[in-house]
N, C-alpha and C positions, 0 to 999 in steps of 0.2 A: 583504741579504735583500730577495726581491722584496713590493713591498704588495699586496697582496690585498685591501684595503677596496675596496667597489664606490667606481666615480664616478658617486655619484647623480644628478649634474647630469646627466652625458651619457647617462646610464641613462632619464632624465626624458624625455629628445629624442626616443627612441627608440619609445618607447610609441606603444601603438595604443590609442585608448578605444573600446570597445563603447557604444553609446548606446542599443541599442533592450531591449526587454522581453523574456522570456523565457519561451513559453508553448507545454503541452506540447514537449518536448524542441528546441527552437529559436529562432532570436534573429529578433521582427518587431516591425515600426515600429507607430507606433499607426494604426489605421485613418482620421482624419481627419487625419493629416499634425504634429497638433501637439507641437512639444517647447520643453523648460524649458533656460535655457543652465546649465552646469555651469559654476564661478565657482571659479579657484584665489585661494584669499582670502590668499595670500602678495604677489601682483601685480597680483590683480583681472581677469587677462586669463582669455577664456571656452576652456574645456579640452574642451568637446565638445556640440552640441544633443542634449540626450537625450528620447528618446521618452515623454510624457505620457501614462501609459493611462488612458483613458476609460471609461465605460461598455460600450463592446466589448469593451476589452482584458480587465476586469474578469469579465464574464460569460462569456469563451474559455477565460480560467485557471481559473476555479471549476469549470464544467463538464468540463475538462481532469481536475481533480483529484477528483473525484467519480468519475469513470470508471476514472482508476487507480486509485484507492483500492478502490472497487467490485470492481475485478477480482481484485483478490490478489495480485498481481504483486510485492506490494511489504510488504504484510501481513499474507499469507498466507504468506512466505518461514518458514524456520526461524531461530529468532534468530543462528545460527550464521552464516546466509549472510549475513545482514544487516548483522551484525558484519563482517563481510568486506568486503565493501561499502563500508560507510563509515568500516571503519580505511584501505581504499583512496582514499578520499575525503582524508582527513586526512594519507594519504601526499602528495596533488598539490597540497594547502595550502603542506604543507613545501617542496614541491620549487619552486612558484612565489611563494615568500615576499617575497622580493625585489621583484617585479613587483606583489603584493599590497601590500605595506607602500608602494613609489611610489605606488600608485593613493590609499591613505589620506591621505599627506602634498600631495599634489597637490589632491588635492579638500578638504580640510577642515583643513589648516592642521598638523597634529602635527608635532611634528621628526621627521625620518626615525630617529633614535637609537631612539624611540621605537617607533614603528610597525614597524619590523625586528625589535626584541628584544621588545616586550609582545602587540600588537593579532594580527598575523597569526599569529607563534608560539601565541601562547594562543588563538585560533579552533583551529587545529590540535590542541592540548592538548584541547580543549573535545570535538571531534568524536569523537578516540579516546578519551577518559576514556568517552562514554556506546556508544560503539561497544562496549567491554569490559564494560560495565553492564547490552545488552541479558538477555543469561542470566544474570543475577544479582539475580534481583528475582522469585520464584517466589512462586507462589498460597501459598491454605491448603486444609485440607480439614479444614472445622469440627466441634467435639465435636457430635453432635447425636445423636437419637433412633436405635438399632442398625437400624432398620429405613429410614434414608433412611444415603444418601451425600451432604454437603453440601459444594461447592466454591466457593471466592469467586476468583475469579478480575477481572484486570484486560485490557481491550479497548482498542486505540487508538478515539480519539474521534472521526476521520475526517479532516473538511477542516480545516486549521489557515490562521490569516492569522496571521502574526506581521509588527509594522508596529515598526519601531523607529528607532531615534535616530540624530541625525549624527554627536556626540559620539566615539563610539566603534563605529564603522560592522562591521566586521567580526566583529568580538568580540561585541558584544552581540547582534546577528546569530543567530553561533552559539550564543550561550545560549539561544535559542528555536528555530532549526530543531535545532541536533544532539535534543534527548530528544524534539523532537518525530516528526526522521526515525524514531530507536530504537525511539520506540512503538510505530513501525508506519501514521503518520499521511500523508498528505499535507499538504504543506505551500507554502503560497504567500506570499513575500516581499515587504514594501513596503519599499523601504527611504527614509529622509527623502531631500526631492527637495536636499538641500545636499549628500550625501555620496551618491550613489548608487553608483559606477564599482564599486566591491569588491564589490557583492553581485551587481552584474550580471554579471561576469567571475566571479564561485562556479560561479554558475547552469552555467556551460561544463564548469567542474573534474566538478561531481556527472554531468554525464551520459557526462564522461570513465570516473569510477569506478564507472558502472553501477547509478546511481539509476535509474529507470524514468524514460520520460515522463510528464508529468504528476506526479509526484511530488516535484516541486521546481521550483520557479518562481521568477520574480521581477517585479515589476509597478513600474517606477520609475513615481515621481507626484506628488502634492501632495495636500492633507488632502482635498480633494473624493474623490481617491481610498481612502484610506484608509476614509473614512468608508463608501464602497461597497460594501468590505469589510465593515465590521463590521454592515452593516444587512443583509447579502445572505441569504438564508433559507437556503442551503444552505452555510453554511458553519458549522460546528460551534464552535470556537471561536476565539477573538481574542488572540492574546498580544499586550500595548502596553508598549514604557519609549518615557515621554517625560513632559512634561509635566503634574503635575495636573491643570490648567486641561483639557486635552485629553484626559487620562485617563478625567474625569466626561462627558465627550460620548459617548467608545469606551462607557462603560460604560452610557448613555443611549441611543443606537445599538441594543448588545446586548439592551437590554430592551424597546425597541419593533418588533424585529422575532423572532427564533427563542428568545429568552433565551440565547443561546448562551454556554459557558462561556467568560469573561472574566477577565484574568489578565492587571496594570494594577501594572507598576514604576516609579513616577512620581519626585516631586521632593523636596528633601531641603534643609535648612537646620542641618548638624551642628555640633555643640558638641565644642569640643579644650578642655579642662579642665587647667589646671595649678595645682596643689595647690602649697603651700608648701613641702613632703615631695619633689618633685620629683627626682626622684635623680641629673640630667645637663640641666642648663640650658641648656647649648651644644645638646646633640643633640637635645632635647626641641626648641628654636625651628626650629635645620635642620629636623625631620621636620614641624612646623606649617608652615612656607617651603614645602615641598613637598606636604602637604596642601592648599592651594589652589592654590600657581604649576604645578603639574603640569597637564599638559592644556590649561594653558592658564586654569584655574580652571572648566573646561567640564565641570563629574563633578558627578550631583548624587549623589555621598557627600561633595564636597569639604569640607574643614575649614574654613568659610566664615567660622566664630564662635570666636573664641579667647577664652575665658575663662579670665583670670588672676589668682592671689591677689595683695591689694593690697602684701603684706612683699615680693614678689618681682618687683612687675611691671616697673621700672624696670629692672632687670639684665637681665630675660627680650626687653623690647621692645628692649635696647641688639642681643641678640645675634640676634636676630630682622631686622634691620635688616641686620647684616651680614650673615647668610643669605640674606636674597632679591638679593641684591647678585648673587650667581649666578644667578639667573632673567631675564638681563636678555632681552628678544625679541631674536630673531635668526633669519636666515632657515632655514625650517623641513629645505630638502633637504643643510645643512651640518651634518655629524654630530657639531659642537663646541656645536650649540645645543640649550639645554633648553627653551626657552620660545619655539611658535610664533605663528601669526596668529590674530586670532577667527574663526571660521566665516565672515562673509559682514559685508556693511555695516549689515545690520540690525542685527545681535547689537552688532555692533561699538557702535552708535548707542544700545544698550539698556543698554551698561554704562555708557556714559559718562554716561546720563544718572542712572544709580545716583550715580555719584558726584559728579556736581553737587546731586543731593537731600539728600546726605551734609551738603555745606557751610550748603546753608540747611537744616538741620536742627536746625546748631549744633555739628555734629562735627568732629573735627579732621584734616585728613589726613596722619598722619607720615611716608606715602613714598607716592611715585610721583603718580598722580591724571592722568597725561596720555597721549596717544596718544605711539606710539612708531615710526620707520622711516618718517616722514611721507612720505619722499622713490621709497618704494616699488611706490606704486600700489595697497598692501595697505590690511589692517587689524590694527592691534599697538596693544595697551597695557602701560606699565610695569605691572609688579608694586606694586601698591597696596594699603596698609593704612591704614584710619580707626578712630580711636579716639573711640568713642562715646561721651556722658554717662550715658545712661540705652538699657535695649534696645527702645524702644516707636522708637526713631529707624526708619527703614524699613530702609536694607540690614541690618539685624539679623534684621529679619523677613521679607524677602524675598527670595524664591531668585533670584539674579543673573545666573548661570553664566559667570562672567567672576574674572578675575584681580586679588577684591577680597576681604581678609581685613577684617572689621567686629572690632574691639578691647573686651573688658565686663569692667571690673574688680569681683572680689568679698571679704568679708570672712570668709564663714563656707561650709562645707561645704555647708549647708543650703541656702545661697542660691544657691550653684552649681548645684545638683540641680537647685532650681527654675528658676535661668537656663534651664539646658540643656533642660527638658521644657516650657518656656514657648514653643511651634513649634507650627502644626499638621499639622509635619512630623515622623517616626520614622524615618530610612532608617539613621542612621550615628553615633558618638559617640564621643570618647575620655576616655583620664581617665589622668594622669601623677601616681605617688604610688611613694614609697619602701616603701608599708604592704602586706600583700598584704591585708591583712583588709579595708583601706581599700578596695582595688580591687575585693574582689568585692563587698562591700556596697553600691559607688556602681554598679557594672557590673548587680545587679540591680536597683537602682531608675531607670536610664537608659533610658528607652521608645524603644529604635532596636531596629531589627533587626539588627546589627551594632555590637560594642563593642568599641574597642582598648585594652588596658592597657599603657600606656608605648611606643608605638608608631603607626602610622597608616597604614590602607589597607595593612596585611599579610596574607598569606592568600589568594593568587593560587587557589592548590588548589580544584580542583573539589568535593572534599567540602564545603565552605560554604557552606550554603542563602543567596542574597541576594536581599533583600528588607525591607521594611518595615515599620514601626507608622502607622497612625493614616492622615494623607493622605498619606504615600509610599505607600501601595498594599496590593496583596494578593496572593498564594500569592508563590513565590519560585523564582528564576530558580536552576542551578547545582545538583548533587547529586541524590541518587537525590532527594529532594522535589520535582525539577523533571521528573522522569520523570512522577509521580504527575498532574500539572498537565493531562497530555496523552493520559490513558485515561479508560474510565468504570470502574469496578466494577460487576461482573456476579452476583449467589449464582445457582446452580445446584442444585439438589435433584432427586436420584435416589432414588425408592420401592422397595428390591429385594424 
């Protein structure tokens, strides 16, 4: 039988990178000539000079998208045609998935396994799930006084900038343009200047599928940019995932210039609980292994904090051990590997140095702790885990985004709860028990906006509001609640 798996490598070769921005319906350089090198972090070798928008590029797209939007071209459609639209869009996701999913593992390090079957397919998923959402999400028309007619109705909110993460370039992408296209909004893309290539080559697909000009953009850049974005008076609102630290600036930004609505899915420090009750020790350690070693440990829901009861810890870290045993780095375009490169040499340089603070801290590290593929040109670390004394150590408390599990052993119920909401993070949480009573009662006292029972990171389905408590952020990406993120609400009153 003939094989049919692509040859990603020579598939790799082949490619063409688009490098420049994307504003009203065409692809142009920045006005002052300047661009950022595009950095494959598997080899370190530079994959394309992409175009740095400036101040120009910034005030071209806004005014772009103020214009379409203004005109109705695109908001003014019937949700019908719209829908059409962009299950059309969602069609040429699919069809160029392949070519999407290389551009993801090229620029930002994921194993191709990866980015083939989750990032592009689920952008896709993403686009049609709110594309079939536009008509399903209908006004009211309020009890009120026989002599008025009262209608509450929802309006798209106008210009949108959604600036989002390298991590997961495509995919999170789509969690802010797809409900924001639906609404009815304009929408302008920043995507981080480490993974650009996917969102740039989108920008092509939507005006294949008969987005309007102007109604879809993309502005590759750096934070100067972004920040441009968020201060600009004419743009309505800001959607951000990335970092806290950066979050509070977007949303700093937002209030010194229009107040513009802000809507900020930031970073996360989650807690994997295993109860002594545990009902599968083997699969419970497998799906923690995979809670942080996945991505790379680059996810801020990652399972970053394992907390384990003291009767079982021993058995749980034996099998735990042998699970990340399959996480070893390998290069990202080989469809036998789970575990690719860090983003870039910084990041790379930022986890290591997590886990050198690990050792003078006093903690111990029982696997991995070193760079990995040294011979490569890249950036790779082993799958690493440290078993802490106490959780005040820092990688306990600090969000890492790297491929390092922090180890906290506990004695009682009470003290897990508390471990686990001891963050001044809320994005994600789990909790493994044989009880179900047990499970919901810890499930509602767990401050995440996400809680897995006996599981981890399951729940791909677009119906899941995601988002978080406390300093992971505010409103939530994903579900008709993500629809809501991107209108105003309107009451109307009619005197007949």
């Amino acid at each position: 039988m003939a094989d049919h798996r692509p040859d990603w490598k020579q598939r790799a070769t082949e490619l063409n990178f688009e490098h420049r921005a994307f504003i009203n319906g065409q692809y142009v350089g920045a006005r002052d000539g300047r661009t950022f090198d595009c950095v494959n972090p598997a080899n370190g070798t530079v994959l394309a000079r992409v175009a740095l928008s400036g101040n120009h590029e910034v005030e071209m797209a806004v005014a772009a998208a103020r214009r379409a939007f203004d005109s109705g071209d695109w908001s003014g459609l019937a949700p019908r045609a719209r829908a059409t639209i962009l299950k059309r869009f969602a069609a040429l996701i699919r069809e160029h998935n392949d070519e999407l999913a290389l551009l993801e593992t090229l620029d930002m390090g994921k194993p191709i396994g990866d980015s083939s079957t989750i990032d592009a397919p689920g952008a896709a998923y993403c686009v049609d799930w709110y594309a079939e959402a536009i008509d399903k999400t209908p006004g009211e028309v309020a009890p009120v006084d026989p002599k008025l007619v009262g209608l509450v109705t929802r309006e798209p909110i106008g210009v949108v900038g959604a600036i989002v993460p390298w991590n997961f370039p495509i995919l999170m992408a789509s969690w802010k343009f797809a409900p924001a296209l639906a609404a009815g909004n304009a929408v302008i893309v920043k995507p981080s200047e480490k993974s650009p290539l996917s969102a740039i080559r989108l920008a092509a697909l939507a005006r294949e599928a008969g987005i309007p000009d102007g109604i879809f953009q993309v502005l590759p850049g750096d934070g100067e940019t972004g920040k441009q974005l968020a201060l600009h008076m004419d743009v309505d609102c800001i959607a951000f995932t990335g970092s806290t630290q950066v979050g509070k600036l977007i949303a700093g930004y937002a209030a010194q210039s229009n107040l513009k609505r802000t809507w900020l899915e930031l970073g996360g420090k989650s807690p994997n609980i295993i109860l002594p009750d545990c009902p599968d020790i083997t699969k419970a350690a497998r799906t923690a292994a995979a809670a942080i070693f996945f991505n790379m440990g680059e996810m801020c829901t990652a399972g970053s904090r394992l907390l384990v009861h003291e009767a079982i810890r021993d058995a749980f870290l034996a099998e735990l051990k042998t699970a990340a045993q399959s996480w070893a780095p390998g290069d990202p375009l080989d469809p036998a590997t789970s575990m690719g490169a860090i983003v870039d040499g910084r990041q790379f340089d930022k986890v290591m140095a997590y886990i050198g603070s690990a050792k003078a801290d006093g903690a111990t590290v029982l696997l991995g702790g070193s760079a990995a593929r040294t011979d490569s040109g890249g950036w790779f670390i082993e799958p690493t885990v440290i078993d802490c004394p106490h959780p005040q150590v820092t990688v306990c408390r600090e969000e890492i985004f790297g491929p390092v599990l922090s180890v906290l052993t506990f004695r009682t119920l009470e003290e897990a709860i508390a471990l686990a909401n001891d963050t001044e993070y809320g994005l994600a949480a789990a909790v493994w028990t044989a009880n179900v009573s047990t499970a919901h009662q810890v499930a509602r006292r767990l401050r995440a906006g996400t809680v897995w029972v006996n599981c981890y990171d399951e729940g791909g389905d677009m119906n899941f509001p995601f988002g978080g408590f406390k300093q992971s952020g505010n409103g939530r990406d994903k579900s008709l609640h993500a629809l809501e993120k991107y209108t105003e609400l309107k009451s109307t009153l009619i005197k007949l």
